[in-house]
Backbone as a chain_set.jsonl record, in Angstrom:
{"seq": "XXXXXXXXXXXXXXXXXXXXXXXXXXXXXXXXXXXXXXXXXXXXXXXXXXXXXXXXXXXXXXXXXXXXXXXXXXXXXXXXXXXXXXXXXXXXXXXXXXXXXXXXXXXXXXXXXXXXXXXXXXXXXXXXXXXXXXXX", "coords": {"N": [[0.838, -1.182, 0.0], [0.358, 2.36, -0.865], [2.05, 4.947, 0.616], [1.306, 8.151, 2.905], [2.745, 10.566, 2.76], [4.476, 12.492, 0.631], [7.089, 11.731, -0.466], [6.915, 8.763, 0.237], [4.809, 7.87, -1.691], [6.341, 8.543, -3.85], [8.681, 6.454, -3.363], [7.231, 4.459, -3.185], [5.883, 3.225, -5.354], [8.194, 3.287, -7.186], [9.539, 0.92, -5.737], [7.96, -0.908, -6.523], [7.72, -0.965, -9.394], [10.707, -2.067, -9.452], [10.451, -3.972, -7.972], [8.924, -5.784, -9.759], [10.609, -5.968, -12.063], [13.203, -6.83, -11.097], [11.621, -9.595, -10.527], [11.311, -10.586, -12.184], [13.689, -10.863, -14.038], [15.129, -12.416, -12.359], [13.463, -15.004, -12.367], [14.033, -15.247, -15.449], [16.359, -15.526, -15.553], [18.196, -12.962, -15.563], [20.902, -10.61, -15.161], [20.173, -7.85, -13.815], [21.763, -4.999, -12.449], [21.208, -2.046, -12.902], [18.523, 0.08, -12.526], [16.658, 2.471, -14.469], [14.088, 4.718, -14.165], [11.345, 5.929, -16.541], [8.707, 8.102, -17.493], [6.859, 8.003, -20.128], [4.907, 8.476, -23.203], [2.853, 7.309, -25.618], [1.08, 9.501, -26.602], [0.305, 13.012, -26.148], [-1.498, 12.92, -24.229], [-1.6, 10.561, -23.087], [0.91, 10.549, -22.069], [1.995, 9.674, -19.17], [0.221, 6.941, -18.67], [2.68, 5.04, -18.796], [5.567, 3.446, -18.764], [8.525, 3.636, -18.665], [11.927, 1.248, -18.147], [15.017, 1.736, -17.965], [17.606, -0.774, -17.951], [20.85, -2.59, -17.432], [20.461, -4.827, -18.304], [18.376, -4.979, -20.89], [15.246, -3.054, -21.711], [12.156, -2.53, -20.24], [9.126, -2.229, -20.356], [6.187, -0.404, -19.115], [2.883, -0.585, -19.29], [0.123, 0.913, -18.598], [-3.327, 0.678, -17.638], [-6.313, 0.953, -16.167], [-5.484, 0.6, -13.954], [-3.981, -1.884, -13.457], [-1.136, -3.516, -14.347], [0.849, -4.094, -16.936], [3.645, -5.813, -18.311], [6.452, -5.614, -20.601], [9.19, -6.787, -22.031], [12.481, -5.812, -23.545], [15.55, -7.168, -25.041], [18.5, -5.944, -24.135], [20.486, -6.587, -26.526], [18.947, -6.125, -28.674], [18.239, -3.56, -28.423], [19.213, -0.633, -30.371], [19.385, 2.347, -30.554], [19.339, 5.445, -29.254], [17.219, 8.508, -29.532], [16.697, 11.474, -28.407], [14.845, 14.568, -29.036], [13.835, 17.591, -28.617], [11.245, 19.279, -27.924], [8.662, 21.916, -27.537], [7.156, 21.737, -25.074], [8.096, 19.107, -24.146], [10.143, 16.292, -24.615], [10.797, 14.266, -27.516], [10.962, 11.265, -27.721], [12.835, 8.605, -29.461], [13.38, 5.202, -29.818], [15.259, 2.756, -31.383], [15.465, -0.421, -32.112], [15.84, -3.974, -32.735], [13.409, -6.141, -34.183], [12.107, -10.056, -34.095], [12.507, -10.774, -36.848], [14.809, -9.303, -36.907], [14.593, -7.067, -38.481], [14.999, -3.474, -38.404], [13.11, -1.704, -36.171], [11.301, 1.031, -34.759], [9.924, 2.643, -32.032], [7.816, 5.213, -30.798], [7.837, 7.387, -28.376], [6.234, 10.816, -26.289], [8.095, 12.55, -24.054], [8.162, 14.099, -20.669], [9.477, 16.956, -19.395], [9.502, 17.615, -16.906], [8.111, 15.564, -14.157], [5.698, 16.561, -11.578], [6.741, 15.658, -8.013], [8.5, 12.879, -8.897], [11.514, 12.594, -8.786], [13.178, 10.412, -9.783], [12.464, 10.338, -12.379], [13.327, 12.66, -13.957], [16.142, 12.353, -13.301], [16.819, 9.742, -14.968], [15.999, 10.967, -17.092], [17.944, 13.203, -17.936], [20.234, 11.563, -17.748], [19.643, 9.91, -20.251], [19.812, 12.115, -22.022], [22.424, 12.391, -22.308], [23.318, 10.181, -23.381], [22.109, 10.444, -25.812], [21.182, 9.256, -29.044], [23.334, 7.259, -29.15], [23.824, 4.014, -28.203], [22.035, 1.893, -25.702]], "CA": [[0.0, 0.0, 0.0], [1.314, 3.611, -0.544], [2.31, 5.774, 1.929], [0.246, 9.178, 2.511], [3.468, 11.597, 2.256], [4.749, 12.293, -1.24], [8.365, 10.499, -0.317], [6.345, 7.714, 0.668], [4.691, 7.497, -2.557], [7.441, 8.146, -4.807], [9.085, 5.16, -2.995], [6.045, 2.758, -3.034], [5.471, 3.179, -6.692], [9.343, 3.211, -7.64], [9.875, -0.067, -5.589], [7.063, -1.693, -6.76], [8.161, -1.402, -10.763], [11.504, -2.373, -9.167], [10.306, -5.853, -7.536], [8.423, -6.315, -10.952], [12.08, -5.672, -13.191], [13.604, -8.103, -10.365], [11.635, -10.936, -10.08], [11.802, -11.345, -14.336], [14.965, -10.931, -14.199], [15.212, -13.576, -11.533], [12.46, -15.929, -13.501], [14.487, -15.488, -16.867], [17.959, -15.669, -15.967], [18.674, -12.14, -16.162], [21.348, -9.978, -14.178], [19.792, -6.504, -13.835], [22.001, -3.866, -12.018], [20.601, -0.932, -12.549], [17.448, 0.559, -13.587], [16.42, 3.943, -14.475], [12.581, 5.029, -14.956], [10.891, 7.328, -17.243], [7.477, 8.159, -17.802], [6.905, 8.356, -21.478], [3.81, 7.559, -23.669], [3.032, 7.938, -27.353], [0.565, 10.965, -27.018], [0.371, 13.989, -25.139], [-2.576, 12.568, -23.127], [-1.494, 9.115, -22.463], [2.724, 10.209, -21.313], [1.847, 9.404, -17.641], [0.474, 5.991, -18.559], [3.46, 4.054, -19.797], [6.74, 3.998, -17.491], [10.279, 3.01, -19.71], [12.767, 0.939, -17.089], [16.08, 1.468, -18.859], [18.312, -1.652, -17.446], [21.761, -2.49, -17.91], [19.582, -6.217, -19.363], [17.189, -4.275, -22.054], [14.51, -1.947, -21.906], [11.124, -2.698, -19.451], [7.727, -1.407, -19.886], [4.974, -0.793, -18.107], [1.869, -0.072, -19.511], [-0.861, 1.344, -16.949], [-4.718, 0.55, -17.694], [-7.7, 0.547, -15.71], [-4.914, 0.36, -12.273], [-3.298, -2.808, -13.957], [0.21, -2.85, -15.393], [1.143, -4.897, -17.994], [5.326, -5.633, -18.639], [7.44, -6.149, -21.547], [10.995, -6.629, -22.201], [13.602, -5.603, -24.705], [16.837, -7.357, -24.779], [19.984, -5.105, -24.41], [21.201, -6.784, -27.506], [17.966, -5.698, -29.351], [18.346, -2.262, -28.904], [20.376, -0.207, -31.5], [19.825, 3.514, -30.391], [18.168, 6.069, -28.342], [17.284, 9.639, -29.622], [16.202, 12.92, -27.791], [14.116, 15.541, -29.913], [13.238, 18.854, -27.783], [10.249, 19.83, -28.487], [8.088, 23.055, -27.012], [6.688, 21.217, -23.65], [8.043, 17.737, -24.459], [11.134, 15.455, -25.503], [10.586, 13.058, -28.138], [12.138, 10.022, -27.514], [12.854, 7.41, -29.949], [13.901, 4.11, -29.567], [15.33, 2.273, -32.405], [15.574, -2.116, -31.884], [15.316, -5.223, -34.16], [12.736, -7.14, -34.101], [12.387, -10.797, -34.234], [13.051, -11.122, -37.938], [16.266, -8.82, -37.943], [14.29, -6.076, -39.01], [15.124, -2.493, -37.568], [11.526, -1.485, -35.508], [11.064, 2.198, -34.094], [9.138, 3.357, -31.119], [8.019, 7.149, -30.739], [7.742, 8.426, -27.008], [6.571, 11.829, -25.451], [8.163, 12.664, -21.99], [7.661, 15.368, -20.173], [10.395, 17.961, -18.978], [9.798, 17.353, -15.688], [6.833, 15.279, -13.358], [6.312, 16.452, -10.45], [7.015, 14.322, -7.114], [8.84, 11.964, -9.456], [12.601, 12.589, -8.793], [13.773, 9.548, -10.902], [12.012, 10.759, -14.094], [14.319, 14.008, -14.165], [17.768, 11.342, -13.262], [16.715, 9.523, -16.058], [16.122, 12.058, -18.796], [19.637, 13.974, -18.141], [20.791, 10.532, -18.434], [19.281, 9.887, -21.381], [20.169, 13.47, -23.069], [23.655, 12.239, -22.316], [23.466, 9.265, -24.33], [21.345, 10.738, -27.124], [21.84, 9.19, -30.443], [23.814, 6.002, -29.076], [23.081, 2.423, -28.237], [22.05, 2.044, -24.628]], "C": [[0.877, 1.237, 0.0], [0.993, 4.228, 0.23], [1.289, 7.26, 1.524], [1.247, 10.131, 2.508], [3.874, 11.825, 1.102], [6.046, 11.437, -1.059], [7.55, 9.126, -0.305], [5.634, 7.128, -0.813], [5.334, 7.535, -3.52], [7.986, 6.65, -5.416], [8.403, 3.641, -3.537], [6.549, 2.536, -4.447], [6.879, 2.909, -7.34], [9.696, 1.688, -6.956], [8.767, -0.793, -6.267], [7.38, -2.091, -8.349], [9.465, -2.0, -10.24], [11.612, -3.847, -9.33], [9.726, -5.793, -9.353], [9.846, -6.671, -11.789], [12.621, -7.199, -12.263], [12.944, -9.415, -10.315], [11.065, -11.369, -11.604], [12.687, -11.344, -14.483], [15.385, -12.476, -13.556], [14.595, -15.224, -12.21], [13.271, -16.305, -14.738], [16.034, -15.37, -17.112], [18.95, -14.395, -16.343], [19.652, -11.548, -15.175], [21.092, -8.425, -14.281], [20.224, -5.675, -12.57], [21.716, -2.822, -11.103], [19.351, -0.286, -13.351], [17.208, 2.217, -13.318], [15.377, 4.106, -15.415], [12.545, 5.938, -15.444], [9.748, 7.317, -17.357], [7.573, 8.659, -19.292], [5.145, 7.723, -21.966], [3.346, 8.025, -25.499], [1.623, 9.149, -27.996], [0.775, 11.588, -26.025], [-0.385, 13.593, -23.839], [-2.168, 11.48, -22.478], [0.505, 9.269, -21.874], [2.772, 10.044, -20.758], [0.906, 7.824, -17.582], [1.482, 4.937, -18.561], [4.985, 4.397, -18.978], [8.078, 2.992, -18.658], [11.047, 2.621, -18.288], [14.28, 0.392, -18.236], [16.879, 0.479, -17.94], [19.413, -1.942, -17.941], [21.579, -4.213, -18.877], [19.067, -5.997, -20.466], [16.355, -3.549, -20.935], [13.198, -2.977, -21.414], [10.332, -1.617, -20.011], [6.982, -1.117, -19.526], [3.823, 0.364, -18.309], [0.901, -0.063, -18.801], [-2.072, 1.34, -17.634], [-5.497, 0.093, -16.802], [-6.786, 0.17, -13.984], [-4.214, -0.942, -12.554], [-2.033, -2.328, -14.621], [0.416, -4.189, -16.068], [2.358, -4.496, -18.36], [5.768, -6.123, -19.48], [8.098, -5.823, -21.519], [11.582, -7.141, -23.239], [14.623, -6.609, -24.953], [17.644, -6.461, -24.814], [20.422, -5.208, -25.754], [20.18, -5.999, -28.703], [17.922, -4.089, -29.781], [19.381, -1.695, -29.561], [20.656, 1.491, -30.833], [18.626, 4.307, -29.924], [18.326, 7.481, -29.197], [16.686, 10.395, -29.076], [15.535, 13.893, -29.065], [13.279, 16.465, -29.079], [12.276, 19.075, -28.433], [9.741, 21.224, -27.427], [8.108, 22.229, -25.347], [7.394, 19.477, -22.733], [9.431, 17.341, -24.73], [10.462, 14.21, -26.463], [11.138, 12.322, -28.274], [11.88, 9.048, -28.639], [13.942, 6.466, -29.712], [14.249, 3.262, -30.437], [15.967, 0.613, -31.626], [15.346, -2.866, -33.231], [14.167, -6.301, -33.48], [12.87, -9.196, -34.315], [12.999, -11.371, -35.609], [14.048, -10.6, -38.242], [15.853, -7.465, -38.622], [14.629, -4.844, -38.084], [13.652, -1.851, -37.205], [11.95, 0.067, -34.39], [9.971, 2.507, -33.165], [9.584, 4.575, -31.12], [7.243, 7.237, -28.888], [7.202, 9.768, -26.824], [6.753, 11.63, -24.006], [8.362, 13.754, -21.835], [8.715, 15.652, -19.413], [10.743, 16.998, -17.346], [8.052, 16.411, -15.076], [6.837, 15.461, -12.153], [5.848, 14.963, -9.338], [7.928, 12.824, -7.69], [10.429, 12.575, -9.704], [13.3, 11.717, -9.852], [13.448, 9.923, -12.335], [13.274, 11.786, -14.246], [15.238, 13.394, -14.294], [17.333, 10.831, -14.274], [16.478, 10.086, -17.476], [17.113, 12.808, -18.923], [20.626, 12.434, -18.39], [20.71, 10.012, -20.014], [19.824, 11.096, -22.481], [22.157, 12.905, -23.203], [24.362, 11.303, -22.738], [22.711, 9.155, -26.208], [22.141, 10.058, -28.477], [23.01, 7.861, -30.432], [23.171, 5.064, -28.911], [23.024, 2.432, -26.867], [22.694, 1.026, -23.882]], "O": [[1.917, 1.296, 0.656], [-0.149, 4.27, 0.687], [0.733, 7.505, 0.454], [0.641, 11.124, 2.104], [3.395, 10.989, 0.335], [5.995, 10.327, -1.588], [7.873, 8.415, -1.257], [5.889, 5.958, -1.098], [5.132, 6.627, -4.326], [7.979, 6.022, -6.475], [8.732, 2.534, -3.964], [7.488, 1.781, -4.698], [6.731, 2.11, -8.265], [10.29, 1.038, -7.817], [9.394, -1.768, -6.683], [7.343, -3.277, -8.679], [9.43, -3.056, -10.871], [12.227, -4.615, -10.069], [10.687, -5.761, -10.122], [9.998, -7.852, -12.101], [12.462, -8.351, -12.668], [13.656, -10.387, -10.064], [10.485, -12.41, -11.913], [12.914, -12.071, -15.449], [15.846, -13.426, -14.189], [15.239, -16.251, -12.421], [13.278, -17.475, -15.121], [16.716, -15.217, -18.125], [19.979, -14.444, -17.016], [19.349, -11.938, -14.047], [21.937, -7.781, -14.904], [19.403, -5.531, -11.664], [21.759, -2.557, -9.901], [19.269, -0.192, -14.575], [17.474, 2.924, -12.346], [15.34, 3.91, -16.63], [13.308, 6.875, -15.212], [9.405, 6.135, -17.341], [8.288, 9.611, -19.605], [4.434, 6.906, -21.381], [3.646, 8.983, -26.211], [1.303, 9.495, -29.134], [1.315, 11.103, -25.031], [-0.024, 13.85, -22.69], [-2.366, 11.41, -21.265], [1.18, 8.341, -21.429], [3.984, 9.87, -20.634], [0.811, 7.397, -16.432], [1.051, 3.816, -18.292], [5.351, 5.536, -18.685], [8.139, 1.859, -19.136], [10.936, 3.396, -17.338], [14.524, -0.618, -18.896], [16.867, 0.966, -16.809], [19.408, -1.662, -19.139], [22.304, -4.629, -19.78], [19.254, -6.905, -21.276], [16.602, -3.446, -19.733], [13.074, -4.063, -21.981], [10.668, -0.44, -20.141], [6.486, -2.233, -19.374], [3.717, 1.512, -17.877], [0.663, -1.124, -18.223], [-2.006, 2.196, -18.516], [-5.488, -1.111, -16.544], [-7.354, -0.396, -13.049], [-3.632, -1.222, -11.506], [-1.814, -1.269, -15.21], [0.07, -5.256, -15.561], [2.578, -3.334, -18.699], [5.642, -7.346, -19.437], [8.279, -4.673, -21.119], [11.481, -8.241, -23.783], [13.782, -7.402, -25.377], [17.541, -5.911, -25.91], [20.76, -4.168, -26.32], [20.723, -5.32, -29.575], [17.701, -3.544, -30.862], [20.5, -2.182, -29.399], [21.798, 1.904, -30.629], [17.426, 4.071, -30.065], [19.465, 7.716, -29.599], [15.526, 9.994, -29.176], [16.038, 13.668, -30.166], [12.108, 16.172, -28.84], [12.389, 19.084, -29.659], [10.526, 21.51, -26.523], [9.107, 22.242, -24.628], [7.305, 18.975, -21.612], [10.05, 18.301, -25.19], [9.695, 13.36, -26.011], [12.079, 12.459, -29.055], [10.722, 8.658, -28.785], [15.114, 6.756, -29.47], [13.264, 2.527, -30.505], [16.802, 0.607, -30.722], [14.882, -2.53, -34.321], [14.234, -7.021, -32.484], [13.963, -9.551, -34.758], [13.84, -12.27, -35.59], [14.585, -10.845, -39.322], [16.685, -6.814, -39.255], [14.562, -5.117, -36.885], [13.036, -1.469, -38.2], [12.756, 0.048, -33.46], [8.897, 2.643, -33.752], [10.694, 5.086, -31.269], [6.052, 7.084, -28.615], [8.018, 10.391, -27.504], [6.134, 11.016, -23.137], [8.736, 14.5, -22.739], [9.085, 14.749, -18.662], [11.604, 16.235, -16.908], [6.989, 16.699, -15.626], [7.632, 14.868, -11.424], [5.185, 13.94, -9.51], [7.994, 11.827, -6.972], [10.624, 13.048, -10.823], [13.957, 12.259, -10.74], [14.215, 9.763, -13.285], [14.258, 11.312, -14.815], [15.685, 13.515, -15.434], [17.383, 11.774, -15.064], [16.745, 9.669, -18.603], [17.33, 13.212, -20.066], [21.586, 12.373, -19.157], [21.671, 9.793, -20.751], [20.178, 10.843, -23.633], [22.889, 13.136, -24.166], [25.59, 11.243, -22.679], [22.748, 8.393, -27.174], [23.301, 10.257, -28.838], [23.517, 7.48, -31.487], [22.013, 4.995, -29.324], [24.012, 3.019, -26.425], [22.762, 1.109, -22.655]]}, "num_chains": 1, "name": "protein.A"}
C-alpha cells in the first residue's frame, strides 16, 4: 500500500516497478544492475500511462490501464539507439531495436520535462540526453 506523504509514494510506486524488473529478471535468468525510470507515452494525453525501465539487461515497460500494469521486455542486444528531440513542452524520444526477424523497428515516445514528485524521471532524462543518439 502507498504511503500518505509524497516520499512515501514516490518510494512505493518506484519499488514496486523495481520488484516487478527483479523478479523477471530472476524468472528469466537475467542480471539486472541498474534501472532507471521514465514516464513516457506515445501521445500527449497518455505520457503518464506508460513507465520506460532502462536496465543495464534491455529496456522494461509498463503499460498502466484501468490500475493494472502490464510488462514487456527488450533485450539489451535488441536495442540499437536512443534519440532525444526537444520539443516546445516535451522530448521526443525514440527508440530504435530489431525485431524478431532482424528487421530495424522504431518506437516514438513523449516525456515530459519534468513530473512532479517523481525525482527519478528528471535522473533519467539527463541521463538519457547524455546518451542521445547512441546504443544504450
Amino acid at each position: 500500500m502507498f504511503s500518505a506523504n509524497k516520499r512515501g509514494v514516490e518510494m512505493g510506486f518506484k519499488e514496486r516497478l523495481e520488484t516487478e524488473v527483479y523478479e523477471y529478471a530472476t524468472a528469466n535468468h537475467l542480471s539486472v544492475e541498474t534501472i532507471d525510470f521514465l514516464y513516457g507515452g506515445p501521445t500527449m494525453r497518455t505520457r503518464h500511462t506508460l513507465v520506460l525501465g532502462f536496465t543495464n539487461a534491455g529496456l522494461f515497460t509498463f503499460l498502466f490501464k484501468l490500475g493494472e500494469a502490464e510488462m514487456h521486455y527488450l533485450a539489451k542486444e535488441k536495442l540499437r539507439q536512443i534519440k532525444l528531440h526537444p520539443k516546445k513542452m516535451v522530448y521526443e524520444l525514440t527508440i530504435t531495436g530489431v525485431d524478431e526477424e532482424g528487421q530495424a523497428e522504431e518506437a516514438r515516445y513523449l516525456v515530459s520535462k519534468r513530473v512532479l514528485g517523481r525525482k527519478w524521471h528528471r535522473k533519467t532524462l539527463q541521463k538519457l540526453i547524455g546518451k542521445d543518439g547512441q546504443a544504450w
